[in-house]
C-alpha positions in Angstrom: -51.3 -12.3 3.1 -48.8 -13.5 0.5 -48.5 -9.6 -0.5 -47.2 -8.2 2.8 -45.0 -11.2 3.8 -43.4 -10.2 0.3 -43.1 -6.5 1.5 -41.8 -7.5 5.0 -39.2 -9.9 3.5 -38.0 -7.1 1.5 -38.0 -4.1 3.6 -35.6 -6.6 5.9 -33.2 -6.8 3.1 -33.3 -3.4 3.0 -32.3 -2.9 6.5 -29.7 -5.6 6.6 -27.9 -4.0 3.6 -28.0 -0.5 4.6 -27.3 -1.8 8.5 -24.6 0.0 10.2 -20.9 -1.7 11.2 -21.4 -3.4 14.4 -19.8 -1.8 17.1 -17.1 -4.5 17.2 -16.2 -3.5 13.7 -16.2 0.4 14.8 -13.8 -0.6 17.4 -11.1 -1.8 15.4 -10.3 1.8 14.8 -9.7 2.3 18.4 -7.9 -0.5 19.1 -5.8 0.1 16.2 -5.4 3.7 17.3 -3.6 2.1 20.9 -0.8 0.3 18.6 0.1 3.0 17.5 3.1 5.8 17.5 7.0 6.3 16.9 9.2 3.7 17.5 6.1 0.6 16.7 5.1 -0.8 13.8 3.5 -3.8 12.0 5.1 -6.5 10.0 3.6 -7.6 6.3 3.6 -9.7 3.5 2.6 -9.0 0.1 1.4 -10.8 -2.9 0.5 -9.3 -6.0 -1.6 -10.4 -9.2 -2.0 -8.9 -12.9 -5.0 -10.2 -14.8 -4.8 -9.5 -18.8 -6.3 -11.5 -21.8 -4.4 -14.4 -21.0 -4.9 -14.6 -17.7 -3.5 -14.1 -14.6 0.1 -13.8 -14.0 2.4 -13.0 -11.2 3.0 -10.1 -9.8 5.4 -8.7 -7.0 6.3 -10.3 -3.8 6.9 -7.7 -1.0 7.4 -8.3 2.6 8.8 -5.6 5.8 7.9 -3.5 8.1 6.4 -0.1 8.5 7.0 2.0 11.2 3.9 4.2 12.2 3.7 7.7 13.5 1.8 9.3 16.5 -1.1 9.8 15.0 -1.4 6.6 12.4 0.5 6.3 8.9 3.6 5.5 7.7 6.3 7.4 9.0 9.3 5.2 8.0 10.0 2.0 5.9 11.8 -1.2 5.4 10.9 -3.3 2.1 12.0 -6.1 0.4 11.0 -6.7 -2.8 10.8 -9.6 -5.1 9.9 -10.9 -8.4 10.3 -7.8 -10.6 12.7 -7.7 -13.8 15.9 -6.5 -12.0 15.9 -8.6 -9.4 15.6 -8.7 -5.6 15.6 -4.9 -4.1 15.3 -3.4 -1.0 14.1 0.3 0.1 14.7 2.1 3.0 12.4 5.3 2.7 11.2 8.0 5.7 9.2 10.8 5.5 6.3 10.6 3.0 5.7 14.8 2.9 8.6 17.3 1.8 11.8 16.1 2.2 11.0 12.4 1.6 14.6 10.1 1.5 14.7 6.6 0.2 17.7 4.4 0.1 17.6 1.5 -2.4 19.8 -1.6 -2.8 19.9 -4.3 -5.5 17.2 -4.3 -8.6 17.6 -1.7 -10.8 20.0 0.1 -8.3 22.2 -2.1 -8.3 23.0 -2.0 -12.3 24.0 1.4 -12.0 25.7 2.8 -9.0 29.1 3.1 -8.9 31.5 0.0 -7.9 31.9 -0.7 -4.6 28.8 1.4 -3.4 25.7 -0.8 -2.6 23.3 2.3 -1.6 21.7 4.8 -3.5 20.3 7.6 -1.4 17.5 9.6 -3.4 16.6 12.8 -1.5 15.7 15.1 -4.4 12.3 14.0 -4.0 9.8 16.5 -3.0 7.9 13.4 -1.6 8.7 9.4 -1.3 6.7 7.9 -3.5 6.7 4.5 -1.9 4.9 2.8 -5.7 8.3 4.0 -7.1 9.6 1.6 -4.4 7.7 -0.9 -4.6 6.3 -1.3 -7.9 2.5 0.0 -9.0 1.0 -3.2 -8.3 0.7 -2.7 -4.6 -0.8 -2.5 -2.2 -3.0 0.8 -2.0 -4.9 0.3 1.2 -3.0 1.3 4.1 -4.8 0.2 7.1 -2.7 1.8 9.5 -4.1 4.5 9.0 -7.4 5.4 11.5 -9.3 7.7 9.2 -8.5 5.4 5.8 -10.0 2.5 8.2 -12.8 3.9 9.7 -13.4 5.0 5.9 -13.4 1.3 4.7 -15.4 0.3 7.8 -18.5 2.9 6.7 -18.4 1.8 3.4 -18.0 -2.0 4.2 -20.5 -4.9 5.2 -19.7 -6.9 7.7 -19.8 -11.0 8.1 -18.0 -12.4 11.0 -14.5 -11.0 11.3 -14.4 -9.8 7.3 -15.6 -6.5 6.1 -16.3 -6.4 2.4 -16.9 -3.3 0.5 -15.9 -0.5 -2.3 -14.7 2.8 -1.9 -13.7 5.3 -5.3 -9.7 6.4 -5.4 -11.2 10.0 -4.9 -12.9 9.2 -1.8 -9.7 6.9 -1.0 -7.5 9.9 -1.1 -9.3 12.6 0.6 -8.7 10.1 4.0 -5.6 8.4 3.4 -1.7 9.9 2.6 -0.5 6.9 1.5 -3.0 6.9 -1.4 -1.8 10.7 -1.7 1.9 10.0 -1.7 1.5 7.0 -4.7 2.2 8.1 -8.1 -1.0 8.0 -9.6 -2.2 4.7 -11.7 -5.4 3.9 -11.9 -8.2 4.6 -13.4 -9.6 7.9 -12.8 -13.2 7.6 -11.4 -13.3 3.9 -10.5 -13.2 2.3 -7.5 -11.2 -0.3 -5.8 -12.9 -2.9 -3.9 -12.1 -4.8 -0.7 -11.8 -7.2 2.0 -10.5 -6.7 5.2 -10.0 -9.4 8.1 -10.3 -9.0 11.7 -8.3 -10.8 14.3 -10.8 -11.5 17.5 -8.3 -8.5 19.3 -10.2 -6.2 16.5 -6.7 -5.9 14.4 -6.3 -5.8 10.2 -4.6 -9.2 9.5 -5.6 -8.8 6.5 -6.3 -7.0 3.3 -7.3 -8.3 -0.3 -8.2 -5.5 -2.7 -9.1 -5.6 -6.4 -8.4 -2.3 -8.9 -8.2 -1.7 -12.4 -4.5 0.4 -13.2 -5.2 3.4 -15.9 -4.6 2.6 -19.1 -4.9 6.0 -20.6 -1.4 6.6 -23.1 -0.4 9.6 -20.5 0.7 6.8 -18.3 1.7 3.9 -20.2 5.2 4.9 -20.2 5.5 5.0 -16.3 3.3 1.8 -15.5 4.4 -0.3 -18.7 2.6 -3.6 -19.3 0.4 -3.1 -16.3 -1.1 -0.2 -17.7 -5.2 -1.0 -18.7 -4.9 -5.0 -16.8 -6.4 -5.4 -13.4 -4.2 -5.7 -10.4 -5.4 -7.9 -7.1 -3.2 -7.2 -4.2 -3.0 -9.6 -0.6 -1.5 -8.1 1.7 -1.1 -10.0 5.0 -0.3 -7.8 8.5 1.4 -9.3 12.1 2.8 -8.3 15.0 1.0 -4.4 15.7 2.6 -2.1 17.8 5.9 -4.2 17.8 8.6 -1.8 18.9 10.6 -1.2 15.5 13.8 0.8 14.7 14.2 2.0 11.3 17.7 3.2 10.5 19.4 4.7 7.2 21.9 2.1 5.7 25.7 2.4 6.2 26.8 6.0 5.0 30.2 3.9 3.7 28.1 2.2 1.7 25.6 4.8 0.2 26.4 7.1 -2.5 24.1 9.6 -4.3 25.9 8.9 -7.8 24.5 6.9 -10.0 26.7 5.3 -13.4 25.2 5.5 -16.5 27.0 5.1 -19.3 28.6 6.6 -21.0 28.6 9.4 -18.1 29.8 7.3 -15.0 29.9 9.4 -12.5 26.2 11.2 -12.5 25.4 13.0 -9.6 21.7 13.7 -9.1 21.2 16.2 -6.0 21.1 14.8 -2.9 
C-alpha cells in the first residue's frame, strides 16, 4: 500500500510539471496580438543589475516607449537612459532591419558633436542595434512580440498570474528580432531564465530575466566590465496599445558630424 501511494504521488508530480499552460496563459498571446499595430505602443521602465565578486552593483535605468508594428515588434523607439558613465542619453531609433536610423542626444553624444548641434543622426547602420542604445545590460525579452511570447509561455510554468521558466539564446532568437537585432553578448549556449507577470486583462506587466553576458576575450572590448558577470534585468510594461507617435528630432538640431579631436569636423555617412 505504502508502495503505490508512493508511485501515485510521484507520477502526479510528473504531470503537474510537464502540465501544459492553462488556457488563460495561451491567451495572453491573443490578447496581446489585439493591442497591437502602427501608431500603438506600450510604455516601460527598466532597471538593470550586474552581479560580480563583490556583489551586486547598479546597473542602467531606462524608461520610454516602443511603438509596435502590425504584426508585433518594435517598429520605432523613444529611450531615455540613465545611470551610465556619460550621463543621461536619449535615442530615437526606427526600423530594426536594413536601413535602421537612430538619433542620439546627450551621453557620449553629447561630448563629441559639433557646438550648437544636440542630434546625432546615425544611419550607416545596416541594422539599429537597439543594445548600442541602450547599453548590453538590457533587457533581452521583448514581449511584444507574439511568437517570442507564446515561446516563453511553452517553455514556462505557470502559478497564478506569473510564468516562470528558461529558454537558450538560440532558441530565443530563432522567435524573436529583437534578440536578432542585439549585438551579441552572452554566453553562447546558455540560457536566460525568466519571469513574466500577467495583469487579470492577460497583458505582460512584467518581465524579470536573469543571464550570464559572454566573457570570452573576443568581446571584452565591446561589453567592458560586464563582460563574464551576470546581468538581472526588470523591466516593468503599462499602458498597451496606447496610441503613440514617434517622430525624428528637429533636423535644425541634428547633424551627422561628429568632433573628435583633433579632426573636428568628422563626417561619418549618413
Amino acid at each position: 500500500m505504502r508502495r503505490m501511494i508512493t508511485a501515485l504521488a510521484v507520477c502526479a508530480a510528473l504531470l503537474v510539471a510537464g502540465a501544459p499552460v492553462p488556457a488563460e496563459a495561451e491567451d495572453a498571446v491573443r490578447v496581446l496580438k489585439a493591442v497591437l499595430g502602427p501608431g500603438r505602443g506600450v510604455h516601460f521602465t527598466e532597471t538593470a543589475t550586474v552581479l560580480d565578486n563583490a556583489g551586486e552593483r547598479a546597473g542602467h535605468r531606462r524608461s520610454g516607449v516602443l511603438e509596435t508594428g502590425e504584426k508585433g515588434g518594435v517598429k520605432a523607439l523613444d529611450v531615455t537612459v540613465t545611470g551610465g558613465e556619460h550621463g543621461r542619453e536619449r535615442s530615437i531609433g526606427f526600423n530594426h532591419d536594413v536601413g535602421g536610423t537612430a538619433y542620439r542626444s546627450g551621453g557620449l553624444a553629447a561630448t563629441l558633436l559639433p557646438e550648437r548641434w544636440t542630434w546625432w543622426k546615425n544611419a550607416h547602420q545596416f541594422h539599429l542595434f537597439h543594445t548600442e542604445l541602450f547599453g548590453h545590460d538590457q533587457q533581452l525579452v521583448n514581449p511584444a512580440e507574439p511568437a517570442t511570447l507564446a515561446a516563453l509561455l511553452k517553455n514556462g510554468q505557470v502559478s497564478g498570474n506569473t510564468v516562470t521558466g528558461s529558454i537558450t539564446f538560440d532558441e530565443l532568437e530563432e522567435v524573436s528580432a529583437w534578440a536578432q537585432h542585439a549585438s551579441p553578448g552572452w554566453k553562447t549556449g546558455t540560457a536566460l531564465s525568466y519571469t513574466l507577470t500577467l495583469t487579470p486583462a492577460g497583458l505582460v506587466s512584467r518581465v524579470r530575466s536573469t543571464y550570464q553576458a559572454d566573457g570570452s576575450p573576443a568581446v571584452r572590448d565591446v561589453l567592458g566590465d560586464l563582460a563574464g558577470r551576470t546581468v538581472r534585468v526588470d523591466t516593468r510594461y503599462s499602458r498597451w496599445g496606447d496610441r503613440v507617435s514617434i517622430e525624428p528630432p528637429d533636423p535644425r538640431a541634428t547633424t551627422t558630424e561628429l568632433c573628435a579631436e583633433p579632426i573636428c569636423r568628422l563626417r561619418l555617412p549618413g
